[in-house]
N, C-alpha and C positions, 0 to 999 in steps of 0.2 A: 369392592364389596364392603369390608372393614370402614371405609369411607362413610357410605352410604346409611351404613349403620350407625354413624358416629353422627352423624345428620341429623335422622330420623329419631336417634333418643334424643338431643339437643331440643327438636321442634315436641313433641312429645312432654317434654319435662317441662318446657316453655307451656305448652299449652293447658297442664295440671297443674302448675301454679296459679295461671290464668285464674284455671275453674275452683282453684283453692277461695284464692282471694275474693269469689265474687259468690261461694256458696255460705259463706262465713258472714255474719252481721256486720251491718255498715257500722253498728256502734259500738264501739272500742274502748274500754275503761281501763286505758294502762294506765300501770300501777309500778312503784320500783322493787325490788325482791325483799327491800327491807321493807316496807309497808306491809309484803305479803307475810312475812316473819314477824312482825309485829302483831297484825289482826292475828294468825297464829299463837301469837304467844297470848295476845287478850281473850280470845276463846278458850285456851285452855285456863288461864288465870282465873276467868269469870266461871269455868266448871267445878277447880279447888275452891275456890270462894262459897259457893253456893253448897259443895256439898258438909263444907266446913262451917258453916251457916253465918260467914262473914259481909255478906250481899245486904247491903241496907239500904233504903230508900231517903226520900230527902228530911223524915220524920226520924230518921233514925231507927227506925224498926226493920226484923228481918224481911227480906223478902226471897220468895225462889229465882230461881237465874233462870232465864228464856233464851231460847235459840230463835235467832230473827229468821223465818221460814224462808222470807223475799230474798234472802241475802242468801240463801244457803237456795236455794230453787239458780239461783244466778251462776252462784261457781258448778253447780252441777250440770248446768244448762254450759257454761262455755268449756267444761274439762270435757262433755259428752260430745259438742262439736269437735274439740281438737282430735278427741277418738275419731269421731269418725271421720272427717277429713284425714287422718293419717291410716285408716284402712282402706278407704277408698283409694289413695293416691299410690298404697305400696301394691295393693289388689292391680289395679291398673299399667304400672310402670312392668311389673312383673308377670303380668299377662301379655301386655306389648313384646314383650321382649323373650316368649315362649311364641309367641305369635309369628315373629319375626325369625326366629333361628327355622321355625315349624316351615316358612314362605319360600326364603331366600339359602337357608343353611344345605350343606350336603346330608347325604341320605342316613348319613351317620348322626348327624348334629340333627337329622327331624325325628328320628328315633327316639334319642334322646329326652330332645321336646317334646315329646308324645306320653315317653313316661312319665314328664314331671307336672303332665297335666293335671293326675288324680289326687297327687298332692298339694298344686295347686287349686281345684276345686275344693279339696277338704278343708285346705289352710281358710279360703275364704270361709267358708259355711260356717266354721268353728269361731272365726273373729267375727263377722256379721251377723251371728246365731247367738254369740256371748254377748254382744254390743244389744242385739234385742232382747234378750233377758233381763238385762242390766237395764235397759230402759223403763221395761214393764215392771219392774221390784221398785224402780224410782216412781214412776208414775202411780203405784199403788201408794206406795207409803207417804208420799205428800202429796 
């Protein structure tokens, strides 16, 4: 039985990485961690700069600091996938596997599984209810 279980998550976790990698854009902009720490640091340099009113143009005159929308719509667009590909993935590993105590487990172990359904259903609604908030407040404001 423990076998069969050890299987069945194996092909399982096989098959949500599968549907990880093929629900995720084929276009990929890796980046090194120092890059990602650097634009970091130039973003916030260019918000002291500007509030400082050190931001000059090539006149030499001030000008206001602008947040590039394109570029800020992109990190928000691939940190919202990685969300939800990882609510999607732990939703599912973690229902399979209430699914499966609930099928194959004894009477004791589907009890169990029975209880931890409503916490399960809540746990989803709360991450996929806050993941849609989050969308809608994004999509509003840009």
């Amino acid at each position: 039985m423990n076998e069969i279980i050890k299987i069945l998550l194996k092909i399982i976790i096989i098959l949500f990485i599968i549907q990880i990698s093929f629900t995720l854009s084929n276009k990929v902009d890796a980046i090194s961690f120092d890059e990602i720490f650097q634009s970091g640091d130039d973003f916030l340099n260019t918000g002291k700069d500007g509030l400082e009113g050190n931001l000059k143009d090539d006149k030499g005159e001030a000008i206001a600091p602008t947040i590039d929308m394109q570029k800020l719509n992109i990190s928000i667009q691939n940190i919202s996938g990685f969300v939800r590909a990882l609510g999607v993935a732990l939703a599912v590993i973690i229902g399979a596997m209430i699914g499966i105590k609930i099928m194959w487990g004894s009477t004791e172990e589907q009890a169990k599984a029975k209880e931890a359904l409503i916490p399960y259903i809540l746990g989803c609604v709360v991450i996929f209810g806050a993941y849609a908030i989050w969308r809608i407040i994004i999509t509003v404001i840009a």
